[in-house]
PDB file of N, CA, C and O in Angstrom, chain B, residues numbered from 101:
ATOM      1  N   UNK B 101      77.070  28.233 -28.354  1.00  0.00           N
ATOM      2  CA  UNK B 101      76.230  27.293 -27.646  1.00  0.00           C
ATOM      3  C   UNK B 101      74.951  27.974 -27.205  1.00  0.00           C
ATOM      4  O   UNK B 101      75.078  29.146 -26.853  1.00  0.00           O
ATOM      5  N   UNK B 102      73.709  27.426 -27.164  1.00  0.00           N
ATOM      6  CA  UNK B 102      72.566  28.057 -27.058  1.00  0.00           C
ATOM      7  C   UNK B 102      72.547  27.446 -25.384  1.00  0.00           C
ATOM      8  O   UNK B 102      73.191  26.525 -24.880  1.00  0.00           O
ATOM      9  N   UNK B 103      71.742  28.183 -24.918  1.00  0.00           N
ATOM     10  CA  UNK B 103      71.230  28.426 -23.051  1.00  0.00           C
ATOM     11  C   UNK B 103      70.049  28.169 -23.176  1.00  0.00           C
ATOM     12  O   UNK B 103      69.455  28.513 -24.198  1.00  0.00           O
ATOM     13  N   UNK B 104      69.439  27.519 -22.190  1.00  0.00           N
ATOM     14  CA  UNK B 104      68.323  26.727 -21.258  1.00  0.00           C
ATOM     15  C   UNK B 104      67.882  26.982 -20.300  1.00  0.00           C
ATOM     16  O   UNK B 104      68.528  26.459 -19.392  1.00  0.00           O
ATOM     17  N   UNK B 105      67.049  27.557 -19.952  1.00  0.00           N
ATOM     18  CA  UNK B 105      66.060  28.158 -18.403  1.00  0.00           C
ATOM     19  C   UNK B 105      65.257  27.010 -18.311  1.00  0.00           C
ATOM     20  O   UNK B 105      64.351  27.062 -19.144  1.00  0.00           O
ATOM     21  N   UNK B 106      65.237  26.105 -17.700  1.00  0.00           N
ATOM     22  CA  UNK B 106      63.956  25.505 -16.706  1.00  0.00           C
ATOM     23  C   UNK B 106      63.276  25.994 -15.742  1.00  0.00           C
ATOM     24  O   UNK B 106      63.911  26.257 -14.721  1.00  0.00           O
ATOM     25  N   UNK B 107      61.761  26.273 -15.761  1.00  0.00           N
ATOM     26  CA  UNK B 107      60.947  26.406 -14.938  1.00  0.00           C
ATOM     27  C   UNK B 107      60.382  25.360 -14.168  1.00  0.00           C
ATOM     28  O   UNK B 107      60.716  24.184 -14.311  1.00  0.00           O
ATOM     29  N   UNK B 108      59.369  25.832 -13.197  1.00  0.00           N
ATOM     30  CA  UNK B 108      58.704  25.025 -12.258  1.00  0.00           C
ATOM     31  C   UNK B 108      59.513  23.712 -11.660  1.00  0.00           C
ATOM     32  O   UNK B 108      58.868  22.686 -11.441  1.00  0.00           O
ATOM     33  N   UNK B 109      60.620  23.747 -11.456  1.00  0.00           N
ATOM     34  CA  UNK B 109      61.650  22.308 -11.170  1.00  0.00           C
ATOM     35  C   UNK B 109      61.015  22.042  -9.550  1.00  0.00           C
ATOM     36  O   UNK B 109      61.718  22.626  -8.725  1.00  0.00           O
ATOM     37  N   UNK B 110      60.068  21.435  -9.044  1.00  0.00           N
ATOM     38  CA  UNK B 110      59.711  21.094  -7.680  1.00  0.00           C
ATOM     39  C   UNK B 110      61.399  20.920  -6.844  1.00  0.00           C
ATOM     40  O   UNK B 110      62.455  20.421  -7.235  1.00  0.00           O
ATOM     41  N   UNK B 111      61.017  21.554  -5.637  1.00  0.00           N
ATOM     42  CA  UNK B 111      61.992  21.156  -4.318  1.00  0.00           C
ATOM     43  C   UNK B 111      63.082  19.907  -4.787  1.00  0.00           C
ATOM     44  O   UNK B 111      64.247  19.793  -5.168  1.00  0.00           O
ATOM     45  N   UNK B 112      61.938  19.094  -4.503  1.00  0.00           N
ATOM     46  CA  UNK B 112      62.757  17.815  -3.973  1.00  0.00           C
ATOM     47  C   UNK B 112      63.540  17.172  -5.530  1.00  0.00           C
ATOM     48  O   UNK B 112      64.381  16.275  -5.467  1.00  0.00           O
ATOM     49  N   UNK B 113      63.101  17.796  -6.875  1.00  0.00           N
ATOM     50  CA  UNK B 113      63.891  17.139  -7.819  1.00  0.00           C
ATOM     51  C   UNK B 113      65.253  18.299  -7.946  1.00  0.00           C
ATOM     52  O   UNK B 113      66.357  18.014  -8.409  1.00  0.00           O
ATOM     53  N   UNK B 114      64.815  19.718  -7.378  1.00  0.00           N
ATOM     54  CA  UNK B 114      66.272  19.938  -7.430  1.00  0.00           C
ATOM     55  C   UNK B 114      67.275  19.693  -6.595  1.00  0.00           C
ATOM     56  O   UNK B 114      68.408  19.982  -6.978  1.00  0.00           O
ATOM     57  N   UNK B 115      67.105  19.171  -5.417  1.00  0.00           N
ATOM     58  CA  UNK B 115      67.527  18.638  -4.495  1.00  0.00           C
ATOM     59  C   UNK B 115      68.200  17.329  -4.518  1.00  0.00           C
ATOM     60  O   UNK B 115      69.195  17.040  -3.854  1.00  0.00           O
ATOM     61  N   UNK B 116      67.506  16.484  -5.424  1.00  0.00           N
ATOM     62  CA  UNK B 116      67.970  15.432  -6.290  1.00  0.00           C
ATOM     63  C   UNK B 116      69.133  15.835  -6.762  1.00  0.00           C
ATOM     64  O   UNK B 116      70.231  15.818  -6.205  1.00  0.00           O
ATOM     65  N   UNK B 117      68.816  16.227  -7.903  1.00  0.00           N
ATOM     66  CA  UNK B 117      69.962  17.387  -8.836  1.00  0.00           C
ATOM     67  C   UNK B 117      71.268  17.415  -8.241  1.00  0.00           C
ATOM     68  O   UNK B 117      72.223  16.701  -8.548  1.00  0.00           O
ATOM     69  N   UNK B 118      71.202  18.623  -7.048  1.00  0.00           N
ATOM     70  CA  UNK B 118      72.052  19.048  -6.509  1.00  0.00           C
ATOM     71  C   UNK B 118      73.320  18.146  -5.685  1.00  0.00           C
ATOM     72  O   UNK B 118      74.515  18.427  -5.588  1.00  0.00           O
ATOM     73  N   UNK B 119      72.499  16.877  -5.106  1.00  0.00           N
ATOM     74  CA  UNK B 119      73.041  15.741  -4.376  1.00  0.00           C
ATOM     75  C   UNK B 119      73.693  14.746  -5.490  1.00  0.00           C
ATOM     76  O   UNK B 119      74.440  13.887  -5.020  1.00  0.00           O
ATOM     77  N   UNK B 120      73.544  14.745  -6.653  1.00  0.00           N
ATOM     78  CA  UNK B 120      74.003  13.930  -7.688  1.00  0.00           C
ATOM     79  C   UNK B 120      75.204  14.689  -8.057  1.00  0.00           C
ATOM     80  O   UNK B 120      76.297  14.182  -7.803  1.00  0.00           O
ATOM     81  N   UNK B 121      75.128  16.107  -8.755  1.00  0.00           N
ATOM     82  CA  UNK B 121      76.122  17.148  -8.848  1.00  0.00           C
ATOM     83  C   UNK B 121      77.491  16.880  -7.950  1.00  0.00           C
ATOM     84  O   UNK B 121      78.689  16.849  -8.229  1.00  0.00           O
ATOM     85  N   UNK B 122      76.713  16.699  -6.723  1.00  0.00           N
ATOM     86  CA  UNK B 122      77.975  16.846  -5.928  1.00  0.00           C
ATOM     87  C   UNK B 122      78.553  15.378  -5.383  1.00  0.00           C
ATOM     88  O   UNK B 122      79.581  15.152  -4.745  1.00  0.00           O
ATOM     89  N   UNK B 123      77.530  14.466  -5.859  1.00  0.00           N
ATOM     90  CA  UNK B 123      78.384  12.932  -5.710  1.00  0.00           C
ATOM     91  C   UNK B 123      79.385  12.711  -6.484  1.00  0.00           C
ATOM     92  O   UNK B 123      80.458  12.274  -6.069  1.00  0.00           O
ATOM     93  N   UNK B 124      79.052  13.088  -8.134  1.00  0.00           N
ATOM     94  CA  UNK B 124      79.757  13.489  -9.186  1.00  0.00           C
ATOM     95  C   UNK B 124      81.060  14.601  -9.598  1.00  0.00           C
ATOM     96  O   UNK B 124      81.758  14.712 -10.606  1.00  0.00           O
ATOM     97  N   UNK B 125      81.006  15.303  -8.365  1.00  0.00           N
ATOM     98  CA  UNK B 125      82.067  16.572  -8.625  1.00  0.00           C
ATOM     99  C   UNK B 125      81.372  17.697  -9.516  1.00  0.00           C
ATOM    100  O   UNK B 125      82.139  18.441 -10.128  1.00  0.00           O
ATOM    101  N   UNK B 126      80.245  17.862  -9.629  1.00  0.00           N
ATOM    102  CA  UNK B 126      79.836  18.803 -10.792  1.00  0.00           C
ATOM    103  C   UNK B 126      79.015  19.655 -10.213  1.00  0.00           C
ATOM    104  O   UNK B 126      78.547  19.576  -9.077  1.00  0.00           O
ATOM    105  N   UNK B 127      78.803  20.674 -11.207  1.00  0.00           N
ATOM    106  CA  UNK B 127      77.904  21.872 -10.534  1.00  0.00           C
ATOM    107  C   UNK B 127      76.462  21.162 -11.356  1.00  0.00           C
ATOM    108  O   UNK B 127      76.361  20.317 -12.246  1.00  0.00           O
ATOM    109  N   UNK B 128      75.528  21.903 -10.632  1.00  0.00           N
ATOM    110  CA  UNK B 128      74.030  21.218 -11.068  1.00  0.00           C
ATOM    111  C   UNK B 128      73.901  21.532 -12.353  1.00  0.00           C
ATOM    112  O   UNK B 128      72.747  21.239 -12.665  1.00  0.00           O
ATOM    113  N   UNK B 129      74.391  21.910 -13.134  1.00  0.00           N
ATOM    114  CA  UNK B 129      74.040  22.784 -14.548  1.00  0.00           C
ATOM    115  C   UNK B 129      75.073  21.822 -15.383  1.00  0.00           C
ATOM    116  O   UNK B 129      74.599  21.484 -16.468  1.00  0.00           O
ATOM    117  N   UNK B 130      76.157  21.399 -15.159  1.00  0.00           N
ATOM    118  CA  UNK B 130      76.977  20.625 -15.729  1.00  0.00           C
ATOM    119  C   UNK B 130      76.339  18.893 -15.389  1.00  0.00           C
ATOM    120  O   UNK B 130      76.311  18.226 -16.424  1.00  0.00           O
ATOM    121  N   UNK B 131      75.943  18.276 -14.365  1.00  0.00           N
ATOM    122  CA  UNK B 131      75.101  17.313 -14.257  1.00  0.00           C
ATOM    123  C   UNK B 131      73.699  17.721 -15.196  1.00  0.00           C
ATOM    124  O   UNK B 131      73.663  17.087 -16.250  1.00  0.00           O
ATOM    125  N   UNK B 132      72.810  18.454 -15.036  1.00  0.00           N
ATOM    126  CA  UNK B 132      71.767  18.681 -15.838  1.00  0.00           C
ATOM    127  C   UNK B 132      71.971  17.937 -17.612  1.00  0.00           C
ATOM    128  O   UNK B 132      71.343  17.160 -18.332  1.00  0.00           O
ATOM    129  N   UNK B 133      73.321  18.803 -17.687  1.00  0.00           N
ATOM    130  CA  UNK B 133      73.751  18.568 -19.259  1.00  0.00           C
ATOM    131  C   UNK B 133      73.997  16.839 -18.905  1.00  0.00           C
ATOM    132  O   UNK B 133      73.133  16.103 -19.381  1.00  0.00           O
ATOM    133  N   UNK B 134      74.719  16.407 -18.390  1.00  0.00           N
ATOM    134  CA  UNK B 134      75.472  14.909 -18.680  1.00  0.00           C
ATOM    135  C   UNK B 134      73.947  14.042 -18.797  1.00  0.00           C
ATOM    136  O   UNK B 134      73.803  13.126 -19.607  1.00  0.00           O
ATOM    137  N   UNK B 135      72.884  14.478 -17.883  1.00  0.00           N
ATOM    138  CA  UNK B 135      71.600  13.837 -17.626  1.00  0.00           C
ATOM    139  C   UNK B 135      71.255  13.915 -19.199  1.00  0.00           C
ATOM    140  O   UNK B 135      71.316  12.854 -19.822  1.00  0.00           O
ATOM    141  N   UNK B 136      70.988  14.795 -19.715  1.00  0.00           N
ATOM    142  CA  UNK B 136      70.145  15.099 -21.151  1.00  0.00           C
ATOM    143  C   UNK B 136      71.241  14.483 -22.016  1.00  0.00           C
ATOM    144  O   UNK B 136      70.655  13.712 -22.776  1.00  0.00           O
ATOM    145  N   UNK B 137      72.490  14.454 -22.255  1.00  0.00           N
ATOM    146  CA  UNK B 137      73.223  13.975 -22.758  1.00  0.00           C
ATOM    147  C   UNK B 137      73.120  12.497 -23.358  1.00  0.00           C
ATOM    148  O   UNK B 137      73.115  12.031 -24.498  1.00  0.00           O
ATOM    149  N   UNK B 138      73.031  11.907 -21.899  1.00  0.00           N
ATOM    150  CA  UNK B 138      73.236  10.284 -22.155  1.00  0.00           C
ATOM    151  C   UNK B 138      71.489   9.717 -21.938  1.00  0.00           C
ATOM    152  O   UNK B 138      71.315   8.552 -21.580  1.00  0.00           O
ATOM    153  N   UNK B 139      70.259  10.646 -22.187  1.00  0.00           N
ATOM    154  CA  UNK B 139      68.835  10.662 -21.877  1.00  0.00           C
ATOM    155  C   UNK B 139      68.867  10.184 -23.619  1.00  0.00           C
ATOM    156  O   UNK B 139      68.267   9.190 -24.028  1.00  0.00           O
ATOM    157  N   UNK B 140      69.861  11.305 -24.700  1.00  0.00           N
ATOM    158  CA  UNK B 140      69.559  11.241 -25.759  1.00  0.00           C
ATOM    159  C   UNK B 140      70.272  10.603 -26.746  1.00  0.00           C
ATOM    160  O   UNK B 140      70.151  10.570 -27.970  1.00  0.00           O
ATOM    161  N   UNK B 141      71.299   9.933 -25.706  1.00  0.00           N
ATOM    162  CA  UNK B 141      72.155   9.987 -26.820  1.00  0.00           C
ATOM    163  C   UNK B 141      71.790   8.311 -27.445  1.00  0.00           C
ATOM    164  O   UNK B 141      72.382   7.689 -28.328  1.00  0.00           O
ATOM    165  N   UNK B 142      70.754   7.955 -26.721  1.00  0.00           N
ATOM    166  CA  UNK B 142      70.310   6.646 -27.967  1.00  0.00           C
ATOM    167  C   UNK B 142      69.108   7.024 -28.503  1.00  0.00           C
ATOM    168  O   UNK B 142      68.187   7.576 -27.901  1.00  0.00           O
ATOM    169  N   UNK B 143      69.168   6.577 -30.132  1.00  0.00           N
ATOM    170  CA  UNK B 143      68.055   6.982 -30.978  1.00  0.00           C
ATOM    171  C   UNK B 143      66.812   5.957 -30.769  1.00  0.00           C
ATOM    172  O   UNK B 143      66.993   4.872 -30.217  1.00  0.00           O
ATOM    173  N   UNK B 144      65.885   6.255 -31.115  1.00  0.00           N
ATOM    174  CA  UNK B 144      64.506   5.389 -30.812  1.00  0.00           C
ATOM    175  C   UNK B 144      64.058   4.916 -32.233  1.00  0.00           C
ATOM    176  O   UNK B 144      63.670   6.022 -32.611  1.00  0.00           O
ATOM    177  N   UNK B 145      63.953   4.554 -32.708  1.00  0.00           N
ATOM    178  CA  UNK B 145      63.469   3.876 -33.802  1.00  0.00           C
ATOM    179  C   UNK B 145      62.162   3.954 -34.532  1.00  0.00           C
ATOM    180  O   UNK B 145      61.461   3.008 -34.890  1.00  0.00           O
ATOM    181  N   UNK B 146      61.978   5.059 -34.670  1.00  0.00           N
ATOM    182  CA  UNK B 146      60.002   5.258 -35.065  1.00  0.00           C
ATOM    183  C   UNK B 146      59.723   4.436 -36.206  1.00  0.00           C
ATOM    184  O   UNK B 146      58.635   4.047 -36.630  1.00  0.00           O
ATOM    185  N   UNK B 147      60.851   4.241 -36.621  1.00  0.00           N
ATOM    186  CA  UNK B 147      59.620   3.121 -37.727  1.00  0.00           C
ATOM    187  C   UNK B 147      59.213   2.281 -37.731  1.00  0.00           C
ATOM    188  O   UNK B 147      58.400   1.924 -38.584  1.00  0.00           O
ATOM    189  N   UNK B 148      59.584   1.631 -36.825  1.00  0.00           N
ATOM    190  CA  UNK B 148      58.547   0.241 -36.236  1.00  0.00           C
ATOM    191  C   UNK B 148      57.251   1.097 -36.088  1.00  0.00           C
ATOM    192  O   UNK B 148      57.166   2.297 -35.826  1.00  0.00           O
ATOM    193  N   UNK B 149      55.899  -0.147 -36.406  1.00  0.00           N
ATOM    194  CA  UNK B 149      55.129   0.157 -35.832  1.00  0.00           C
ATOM    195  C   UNK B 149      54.810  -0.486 -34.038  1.00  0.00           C
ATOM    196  O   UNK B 149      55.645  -1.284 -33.611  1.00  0.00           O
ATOM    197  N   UNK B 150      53.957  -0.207 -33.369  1.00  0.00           N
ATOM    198  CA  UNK B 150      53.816  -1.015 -32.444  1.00  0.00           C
ATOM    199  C   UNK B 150      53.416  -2.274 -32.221  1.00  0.00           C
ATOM    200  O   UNK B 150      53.523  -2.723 -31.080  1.00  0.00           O
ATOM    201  N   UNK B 151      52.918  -3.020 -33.197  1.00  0.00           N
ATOM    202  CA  UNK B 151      52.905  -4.730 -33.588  1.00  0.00           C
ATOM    203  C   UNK B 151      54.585  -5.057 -33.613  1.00  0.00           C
ATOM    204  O   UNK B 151      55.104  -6.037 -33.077  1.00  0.00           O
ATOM    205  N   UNK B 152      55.242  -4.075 -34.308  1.00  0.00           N
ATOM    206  CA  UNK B 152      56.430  -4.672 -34.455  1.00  0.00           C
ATOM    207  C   UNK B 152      57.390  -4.495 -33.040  1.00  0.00           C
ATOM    208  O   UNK B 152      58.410  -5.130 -32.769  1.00  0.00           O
ATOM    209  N   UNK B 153      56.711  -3.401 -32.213  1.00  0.00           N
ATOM    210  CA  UNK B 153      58.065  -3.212 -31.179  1.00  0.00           C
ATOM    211  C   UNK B 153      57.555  -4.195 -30.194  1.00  0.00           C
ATOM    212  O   UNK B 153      58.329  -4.838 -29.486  1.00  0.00           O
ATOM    213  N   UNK B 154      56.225  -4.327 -30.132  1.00  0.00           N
ATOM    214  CA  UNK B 154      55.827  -5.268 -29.304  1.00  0.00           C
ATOM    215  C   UNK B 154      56.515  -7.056 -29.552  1.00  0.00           C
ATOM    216  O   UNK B 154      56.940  -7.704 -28.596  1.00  0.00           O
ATOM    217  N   UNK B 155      56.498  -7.499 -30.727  1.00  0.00           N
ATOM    218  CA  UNK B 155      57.220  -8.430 -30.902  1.00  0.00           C
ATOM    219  C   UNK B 155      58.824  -8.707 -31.077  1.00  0.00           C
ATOM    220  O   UNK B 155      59.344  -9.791 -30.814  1.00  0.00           O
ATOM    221  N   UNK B 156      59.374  -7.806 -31.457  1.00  0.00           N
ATOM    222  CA  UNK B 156      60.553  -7.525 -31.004  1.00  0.00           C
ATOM    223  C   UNK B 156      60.803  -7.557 -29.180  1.00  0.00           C
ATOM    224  O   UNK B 156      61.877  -7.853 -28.659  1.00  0.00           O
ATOM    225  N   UNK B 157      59.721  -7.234 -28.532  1.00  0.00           N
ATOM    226  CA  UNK B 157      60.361  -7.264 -27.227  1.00  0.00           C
ATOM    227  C   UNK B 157      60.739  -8.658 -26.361  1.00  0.00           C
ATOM    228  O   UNK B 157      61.680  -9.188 -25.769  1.00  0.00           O
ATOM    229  N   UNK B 158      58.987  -8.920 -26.798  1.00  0.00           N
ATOM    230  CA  UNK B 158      58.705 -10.257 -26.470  1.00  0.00           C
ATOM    231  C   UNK B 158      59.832 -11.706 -27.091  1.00  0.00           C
ATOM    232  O   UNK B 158      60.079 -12.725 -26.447  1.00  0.00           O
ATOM    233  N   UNK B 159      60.089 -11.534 -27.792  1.00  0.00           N
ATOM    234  CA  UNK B 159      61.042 -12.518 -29.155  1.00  0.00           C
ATOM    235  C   UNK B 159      61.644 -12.917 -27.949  1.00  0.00           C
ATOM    236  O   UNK B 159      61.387 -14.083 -27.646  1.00  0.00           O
ATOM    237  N   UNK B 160      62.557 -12.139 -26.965  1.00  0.00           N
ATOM    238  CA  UNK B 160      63.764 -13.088 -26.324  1.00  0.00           C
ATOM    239  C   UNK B 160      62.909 -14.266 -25.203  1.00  0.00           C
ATOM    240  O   UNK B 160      63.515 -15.183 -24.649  1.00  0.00           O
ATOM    241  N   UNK B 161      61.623 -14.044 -25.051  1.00  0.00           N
ATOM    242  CA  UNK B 161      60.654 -14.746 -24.224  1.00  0.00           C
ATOM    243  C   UNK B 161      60.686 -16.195 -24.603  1.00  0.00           C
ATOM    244  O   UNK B 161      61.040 -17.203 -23.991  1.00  0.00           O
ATOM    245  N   UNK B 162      60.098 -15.937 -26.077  1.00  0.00           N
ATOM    246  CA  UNK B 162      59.684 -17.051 -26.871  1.00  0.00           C
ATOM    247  C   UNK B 162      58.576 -17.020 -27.431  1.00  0.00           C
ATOM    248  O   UNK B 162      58.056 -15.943 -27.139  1.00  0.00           O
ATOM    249  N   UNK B 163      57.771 -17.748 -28.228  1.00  0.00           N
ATOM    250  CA  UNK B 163      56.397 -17.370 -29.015  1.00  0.00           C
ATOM    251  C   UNK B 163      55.612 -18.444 -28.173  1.00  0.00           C
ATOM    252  O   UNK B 163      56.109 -19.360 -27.518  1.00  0.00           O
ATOM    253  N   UNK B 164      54.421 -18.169 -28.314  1.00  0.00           N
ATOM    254  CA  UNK B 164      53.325 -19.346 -28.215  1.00  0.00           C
ATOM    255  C   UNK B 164      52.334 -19.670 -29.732  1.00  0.00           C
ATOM    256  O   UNK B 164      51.637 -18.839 -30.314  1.00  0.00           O
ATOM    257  N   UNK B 165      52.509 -20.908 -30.057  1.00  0.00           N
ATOM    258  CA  UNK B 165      51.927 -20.784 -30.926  1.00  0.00           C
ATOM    259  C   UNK B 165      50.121 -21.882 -31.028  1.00  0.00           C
ATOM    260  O   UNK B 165      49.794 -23.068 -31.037  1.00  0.00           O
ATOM    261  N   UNK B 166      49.584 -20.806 -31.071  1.00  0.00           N
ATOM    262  CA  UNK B 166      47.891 -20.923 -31.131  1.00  0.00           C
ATOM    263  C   UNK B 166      47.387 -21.326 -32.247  1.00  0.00           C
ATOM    264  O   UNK B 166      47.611 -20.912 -33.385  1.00  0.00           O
ATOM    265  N   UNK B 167      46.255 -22.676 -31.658  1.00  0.00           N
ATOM    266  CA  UNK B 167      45.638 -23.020 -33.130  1.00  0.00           C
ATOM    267  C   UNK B 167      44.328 -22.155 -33.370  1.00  0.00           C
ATOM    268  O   UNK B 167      43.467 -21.785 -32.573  1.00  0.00           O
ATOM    269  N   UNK B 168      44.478 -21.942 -34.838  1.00  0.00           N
ATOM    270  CA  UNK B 168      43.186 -20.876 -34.919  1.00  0.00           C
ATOM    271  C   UNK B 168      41.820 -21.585 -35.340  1.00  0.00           C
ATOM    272  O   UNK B 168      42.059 -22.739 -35.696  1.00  0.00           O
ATOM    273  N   UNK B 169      40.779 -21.340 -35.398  1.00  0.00           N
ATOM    274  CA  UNK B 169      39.536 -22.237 -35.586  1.00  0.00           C
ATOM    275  C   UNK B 169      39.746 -21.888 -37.017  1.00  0.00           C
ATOM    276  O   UNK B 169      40.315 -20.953 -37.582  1.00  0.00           O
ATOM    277  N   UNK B 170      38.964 -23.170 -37.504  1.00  0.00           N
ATOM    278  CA  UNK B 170      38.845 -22.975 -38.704  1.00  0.00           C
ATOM    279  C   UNK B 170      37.730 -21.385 -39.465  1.00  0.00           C
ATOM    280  O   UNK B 170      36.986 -20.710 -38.754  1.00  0.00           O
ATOM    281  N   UNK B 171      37.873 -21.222 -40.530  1.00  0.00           N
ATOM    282  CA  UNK B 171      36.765 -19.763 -40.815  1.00  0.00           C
ATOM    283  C   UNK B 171      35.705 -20.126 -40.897  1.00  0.00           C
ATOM    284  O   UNK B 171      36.119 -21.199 -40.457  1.00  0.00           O
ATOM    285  N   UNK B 172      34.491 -20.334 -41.060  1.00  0.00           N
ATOM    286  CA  UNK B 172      33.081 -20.650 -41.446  1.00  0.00           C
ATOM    287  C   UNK B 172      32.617 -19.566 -42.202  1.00  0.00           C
ATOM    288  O   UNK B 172      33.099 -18.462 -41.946  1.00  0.00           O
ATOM    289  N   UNK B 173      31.688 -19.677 -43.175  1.00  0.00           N
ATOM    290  CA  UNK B 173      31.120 -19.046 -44.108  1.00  0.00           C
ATOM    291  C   UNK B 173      30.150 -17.678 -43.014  1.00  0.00           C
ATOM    292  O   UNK B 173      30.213 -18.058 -41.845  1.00  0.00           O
ATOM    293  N   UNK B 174      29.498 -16.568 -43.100  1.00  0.00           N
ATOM    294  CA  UNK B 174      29.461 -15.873 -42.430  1.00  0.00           C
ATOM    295  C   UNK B 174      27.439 -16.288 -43.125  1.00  0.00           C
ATOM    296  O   UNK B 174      26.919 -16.561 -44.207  1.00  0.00           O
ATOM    297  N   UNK B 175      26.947 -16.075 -41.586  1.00  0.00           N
ATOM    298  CA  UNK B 175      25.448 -16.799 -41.429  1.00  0.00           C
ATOM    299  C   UNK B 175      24.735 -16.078 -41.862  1.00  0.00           C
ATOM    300  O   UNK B 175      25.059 -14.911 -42.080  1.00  0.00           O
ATOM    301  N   UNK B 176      23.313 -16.654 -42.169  1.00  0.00           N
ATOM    302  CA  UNK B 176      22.209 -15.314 -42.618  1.00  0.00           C
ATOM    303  C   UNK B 176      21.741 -15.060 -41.176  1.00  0.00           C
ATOM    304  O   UNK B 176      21.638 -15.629 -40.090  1.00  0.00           O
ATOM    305  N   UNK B 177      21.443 -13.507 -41.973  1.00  0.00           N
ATOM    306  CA  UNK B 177      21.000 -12.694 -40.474  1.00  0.00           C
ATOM    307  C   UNK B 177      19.063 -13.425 -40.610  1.00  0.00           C
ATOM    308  O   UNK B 177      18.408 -14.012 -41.471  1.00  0.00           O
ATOM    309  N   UNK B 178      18.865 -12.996 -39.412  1.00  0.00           N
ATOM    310  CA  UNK B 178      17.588 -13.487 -39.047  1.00  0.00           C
ATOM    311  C   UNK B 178      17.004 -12.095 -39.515  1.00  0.00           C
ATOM    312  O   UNK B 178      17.543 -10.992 -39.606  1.00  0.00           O
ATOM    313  N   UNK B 179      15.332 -12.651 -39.863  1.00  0.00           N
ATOM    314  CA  UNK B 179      14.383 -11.743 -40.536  1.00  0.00           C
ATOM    315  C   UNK B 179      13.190 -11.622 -39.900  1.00  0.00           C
ATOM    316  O   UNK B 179      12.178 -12.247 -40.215  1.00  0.00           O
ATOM    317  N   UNK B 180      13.271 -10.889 -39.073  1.00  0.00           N
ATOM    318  CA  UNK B 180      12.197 -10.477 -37.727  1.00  0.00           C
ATOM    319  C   UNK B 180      10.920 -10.108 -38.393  1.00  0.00           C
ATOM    320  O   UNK B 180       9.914 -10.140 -37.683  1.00  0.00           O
ATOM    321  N   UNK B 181      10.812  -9.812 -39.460  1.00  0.00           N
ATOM    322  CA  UNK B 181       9.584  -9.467 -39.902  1.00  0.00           C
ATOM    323  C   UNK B 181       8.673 -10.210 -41.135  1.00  0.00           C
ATOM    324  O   UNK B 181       8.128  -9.862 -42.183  1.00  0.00           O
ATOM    325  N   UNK B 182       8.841 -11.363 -40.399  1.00  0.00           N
ATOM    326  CA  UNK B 182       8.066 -12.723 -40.951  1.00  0.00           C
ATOM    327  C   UNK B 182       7.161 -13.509 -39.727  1.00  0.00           C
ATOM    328  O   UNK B 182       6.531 -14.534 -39.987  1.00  0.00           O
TER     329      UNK B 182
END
């Protein structure tokens, strides 16, 4: 099994830590692990792009559906030097 040093852990999150550890029965190093454990243990899906995760989220909402203007032919530019 490979070992893990964390640095810079502020006060109050090891303190966190420590108070969870011991709500749990565990030493802070055995909570640490269960934290990263169940942090990873669902996969994320990168192949969506973000059009797609975005509509996937929204879906259980419902859609709105928008009327679009019709296209129009694209105008002549104006000729300032007449």
């Amino acid at each position: 099994m490979a070992s893990m040093t964390i640095r810079n852990v502020d006060d109050q999150l090891k303190k966190r830590l420590r108070l969870r550890a011991a709500l749990h029965g565990h030493s802070m190093e055995e909570e640490a692990r269960d934290i990263l454990r169940s942090a990873l243990a669902t996969e994320t899906s990168g192949s969506a792009n973000l059009a797609q995760r975005i509509r996937s989220r929204m879906a259980v909402v419902g859609g709105v559906m928008l009327e679009l203007p019709p296209r129009e032919p694209i105008r002549t530019p104006v000729d300032f030097g007449k």
